[in-house]
N, C-alpha and C positions, 0 to 999 in steps of 0.2 A: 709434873707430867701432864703434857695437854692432852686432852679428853678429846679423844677421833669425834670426827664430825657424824652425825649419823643423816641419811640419807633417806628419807623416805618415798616409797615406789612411786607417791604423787608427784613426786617433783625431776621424775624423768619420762622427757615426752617421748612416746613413741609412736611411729608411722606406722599404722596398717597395711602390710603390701597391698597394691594398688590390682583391681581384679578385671582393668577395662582394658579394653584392646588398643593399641596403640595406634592413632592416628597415621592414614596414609597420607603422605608428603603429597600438597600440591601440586599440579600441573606445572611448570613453569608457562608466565604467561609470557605469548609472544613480543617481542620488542618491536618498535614503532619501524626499526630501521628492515625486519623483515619484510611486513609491508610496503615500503619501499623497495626492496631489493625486488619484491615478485612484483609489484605495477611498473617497474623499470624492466623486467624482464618481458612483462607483457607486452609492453608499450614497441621494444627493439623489434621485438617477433612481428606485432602488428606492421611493423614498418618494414621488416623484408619481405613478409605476405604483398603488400599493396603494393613497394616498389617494382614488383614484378607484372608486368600490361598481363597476362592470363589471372594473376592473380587477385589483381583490381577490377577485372571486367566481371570474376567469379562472384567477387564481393558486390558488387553492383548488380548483376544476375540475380544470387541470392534475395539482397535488400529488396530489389524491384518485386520478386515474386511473393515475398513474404508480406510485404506491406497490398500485396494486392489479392492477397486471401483475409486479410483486415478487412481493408477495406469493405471484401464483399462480402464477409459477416458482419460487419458494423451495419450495412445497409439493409443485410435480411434483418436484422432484430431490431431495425427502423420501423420497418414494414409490418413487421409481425407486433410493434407497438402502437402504431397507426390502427392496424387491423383488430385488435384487441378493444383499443379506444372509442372504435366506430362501433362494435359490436356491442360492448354494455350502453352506449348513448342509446342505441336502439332496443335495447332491454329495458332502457328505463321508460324512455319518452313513448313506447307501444302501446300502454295498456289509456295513456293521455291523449290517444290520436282518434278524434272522427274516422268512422268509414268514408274511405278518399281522400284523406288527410295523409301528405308527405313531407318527411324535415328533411331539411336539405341544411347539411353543417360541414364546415370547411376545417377537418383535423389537420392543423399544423404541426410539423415535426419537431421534436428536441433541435434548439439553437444550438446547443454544444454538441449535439451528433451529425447536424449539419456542417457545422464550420470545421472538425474535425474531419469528415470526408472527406470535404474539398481541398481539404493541405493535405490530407493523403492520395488524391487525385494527382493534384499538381505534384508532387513528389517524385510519384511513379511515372509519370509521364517526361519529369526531368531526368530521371532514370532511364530510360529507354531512349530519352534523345541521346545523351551523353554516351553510351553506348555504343549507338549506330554511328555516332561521331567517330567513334573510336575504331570502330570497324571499317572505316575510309581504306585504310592501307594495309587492311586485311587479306587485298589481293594479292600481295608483295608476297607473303605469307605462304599461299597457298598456291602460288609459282613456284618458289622456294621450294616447296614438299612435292611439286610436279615434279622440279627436276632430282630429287631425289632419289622417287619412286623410280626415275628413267635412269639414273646411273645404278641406280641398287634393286633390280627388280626381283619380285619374290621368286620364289623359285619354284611354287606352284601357278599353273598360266591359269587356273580359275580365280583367286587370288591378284595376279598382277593383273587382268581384265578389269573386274571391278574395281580396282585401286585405279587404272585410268579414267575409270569410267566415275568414278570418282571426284579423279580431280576437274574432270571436265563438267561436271556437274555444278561442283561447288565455284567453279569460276564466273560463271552463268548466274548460278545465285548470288553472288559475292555484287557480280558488277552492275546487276540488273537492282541491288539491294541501294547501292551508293548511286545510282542513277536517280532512284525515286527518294531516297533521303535530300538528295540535293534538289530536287524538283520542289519537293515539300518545303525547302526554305529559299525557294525562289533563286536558287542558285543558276536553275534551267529553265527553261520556258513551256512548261510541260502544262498541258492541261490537267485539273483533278480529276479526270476519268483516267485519261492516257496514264498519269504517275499512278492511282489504284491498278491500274490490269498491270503495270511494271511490277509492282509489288506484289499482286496475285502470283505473278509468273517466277519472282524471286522463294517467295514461298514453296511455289509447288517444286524449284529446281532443289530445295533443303528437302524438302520431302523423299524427294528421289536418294539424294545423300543419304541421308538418314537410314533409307530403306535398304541401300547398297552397302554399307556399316553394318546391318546387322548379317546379311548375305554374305559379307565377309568374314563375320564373328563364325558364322554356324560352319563356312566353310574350314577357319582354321581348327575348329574343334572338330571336326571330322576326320581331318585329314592330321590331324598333333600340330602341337607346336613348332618349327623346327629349329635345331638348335640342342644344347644341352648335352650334345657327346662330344666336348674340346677337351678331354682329359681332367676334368672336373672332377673332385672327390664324391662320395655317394653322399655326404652331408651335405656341400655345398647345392648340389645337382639338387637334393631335393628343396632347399631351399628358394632355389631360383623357380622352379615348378610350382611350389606353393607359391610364391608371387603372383607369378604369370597366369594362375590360377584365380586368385584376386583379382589381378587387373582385367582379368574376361570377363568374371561377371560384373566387375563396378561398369563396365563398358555394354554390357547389353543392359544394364540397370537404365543407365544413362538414358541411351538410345529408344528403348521401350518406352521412357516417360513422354521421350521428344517425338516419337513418329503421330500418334494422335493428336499436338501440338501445332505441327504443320501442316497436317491434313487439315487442322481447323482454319487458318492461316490460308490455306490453299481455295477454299471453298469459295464463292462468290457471295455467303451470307454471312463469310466469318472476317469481314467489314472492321466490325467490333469486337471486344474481350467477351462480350454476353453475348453475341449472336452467332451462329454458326453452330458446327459440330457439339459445345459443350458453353457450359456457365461462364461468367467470370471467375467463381469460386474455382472450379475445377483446374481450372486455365493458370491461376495460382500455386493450387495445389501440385499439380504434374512440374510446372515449373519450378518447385522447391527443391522436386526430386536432384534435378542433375547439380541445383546450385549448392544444394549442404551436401553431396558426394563430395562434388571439386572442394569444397572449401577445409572439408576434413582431410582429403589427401593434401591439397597445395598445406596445409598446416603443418601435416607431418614433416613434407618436403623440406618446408622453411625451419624446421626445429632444429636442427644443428647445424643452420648455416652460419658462417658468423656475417656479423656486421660489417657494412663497405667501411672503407677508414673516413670516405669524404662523411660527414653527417650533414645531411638537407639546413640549409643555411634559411632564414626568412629573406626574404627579395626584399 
C-alpha cells in the first residue's frame, strides 16, 4: 500500500489579498493623425475667413493695429531704458564732477529693439497701403448700398434721412480717400499740401459717417426694431431679438471706438499716428477694438460654411 504523500503548510504558496487601490487607466493619448485632422480644419476655416474681401481687409485692420500697439510699447520701454541709463550715469559720474563740470554722453539704443521697430514700422505701413489699395472700388460698394437704401427705404423718415445722409457722406470720403492714395503714389499730380488737406477732408467726411451711425443706432433703439411680427413662433421671435440685440451693441461698440479715431484723422495736427487728438499707443489700442469684434463675428460666420470645390491652385 503506498503511503499518501504528506504535504506540509510550507510548501503551499499563498497570495495575501492585495489591499491597494487599483490603478486608474490612462488617458488615451492623442494620435498624430488628430492633429492633423484639427490643423487641416483650421487651415480650411483660415481660408474661407481670408477668401472673403471684408474678411481679409478685417484680418489686415486687425494685424495693422495690433502690431502698432507693439510697436509703440516696444518704443516706450526704449525710452524708459534710455532714460534709466542716462539717469544712473549721472548718479555715478556727480559726486566725480568739478563745480561747472558737464558730461555730455551719447546713450545709444538696443541694436535688436531698433531693428525690430523698424520691420514693424515698415510692416504696418505695408499694411495700411495694401488696404487703401483695396479700398479703390470701394465706391462700387457703397453705390450698391445707395441704391438700396432707395429701393428699400426704412420706414422710419428719421432713420431713412440719415441713411441718405449717410451714403452721401461716405462717397465723399470714399472718393476724396482714393484721390489722395493715388496722388500719394504719383498716380495724380497733386501736390503734398493739396493730397494732405484731400485726406484731412476724407477723414473729417468718415467722421461725419461714423457720427450719423451712431445717430442711427440710438434712433432704431428708440423707436424698436421693426420687424418680428411675421407669424414667428415666441421661441424663434425671441431668438431673433436676442440677435439683433447683439448686433446693436457689437455696432455701437465698433463705432464708439472709431469716432475718436477720425476726429484724430480729422485734425490738422493728427498729420501723424502720435500727433493729434491721442498717442500712437491709443490710436492702436481703439483700433484693435472694431478689428477682433469683426474678426470674432467673420469667424463664427465662416464656421459652418463649407469649402468652395475649386481649391486655390499655386500660379
Amino acid at each position: 500500500m503506498e503511503k499518501e504523500q504528506e504535504h506540509s503548510p510550507l510548501d503551499q504558496t499563498t497570495t495575501p489579498p492585495s489591499t491597494s487601490k487599483p490603478s486608474k487607466p490612462s488617458p488615451p493619448r492623442p494620435r498624430p493623425t488628430s492633429y492633423l485632422s484639427t490643423t487641416d480644419h483650421t487651415i480650411r476655416h483660415l481660408h474661407r475667413l481670408l477668401s472673403r474681401t471684408a474678411g481679409a481687409d478685417t484680418v489686415l485692420l486687425t494685424t495693422h493695429y495690433t502690431l502698432l500697439t507693439l510697436l509703440s510699447s516696444l518704443s516706450l520701454w526704449t525710452r524708459r531704458q534710455a532714460r534709466q541709463t542716462a539717469l544712473a550715469l549721472a548718479r555715478t559720474t556727480a559726486p566725480l564732477l568739478l563745480p561747472g563740470e558737464t558730461v555730455i554722453a551719447a546713450i545709444s539704443l538696443p541694436a535688436t529693439s531698433t531693428r525690430t521697430a523698424a520691420r514693424l514700422r515698415a510692416l504696418t505701413d505695408l499694411i495700411s497701403d495694401v488696404r487703401a489699395f483695396m479700398r479703390l472700388w470701394g465706391l462700387l460698394g457703397i453705390l450698391a448700398w445707395a441704391g438700396r437704401a432707395w429701393r428699400h427705404p426704412d420706414a422710419d423718415r428719421v432713420v431713412r434721412a440719415i441713411v441718405y445722409a449717410q451714403v452721401l457722406a461716405n462717397v465723399l470720403f470714399q472718393a476724396l480717400e482714393n484721390g489722395a492714395y493715388l496722388a500719394g503714389h504719383g498716380v495724380l499730380g497733386w501736390s503734398g499740401e493739396r493730397r494732405r488737406t484731400v485726406a484731412k477732408w476724407s477723414a473729417r467726411f468718415w467722421a461725419v459717417s461714423v457720427g450719423l451711425e451712431l445717430g442711427r443706432l440710438w434712433r432704431v433703439r428708440r423707436v424698436g426694431v421693426a420687424g418680428g411680427e411675421d407669424g414667428k413662433g415666441g421661441g424663434e421671435k425671441q431668438r431673433d431679438m436676442g440677435k439683433m440685440e447683439r448686433d446693436w451693441w457689437r455696432q455701437v461698440v465698433v463705432n464708439v471706438a472709431y469716432l475718436p479715431l477720425t476726429v484724430h484723422w480729422s485734425l490738422p495736427e493728427g498729420a501723424g499716428a502720435g500727433a493729434g487728438l491721442m498717442s500712437e499707443f491709443w490710436v492702436g489700442v481703439l483700433g484693435c477694438v472694431p478689428g477682433w469684434i469683426g474678426v470674432r463675428q467673420l469667424w463664427k460666420e465662416t464656421a459652418e460654411m463649407e469649402d468652395d470645390g475649386d481649391d486655390a491652385q499655386p500660379a
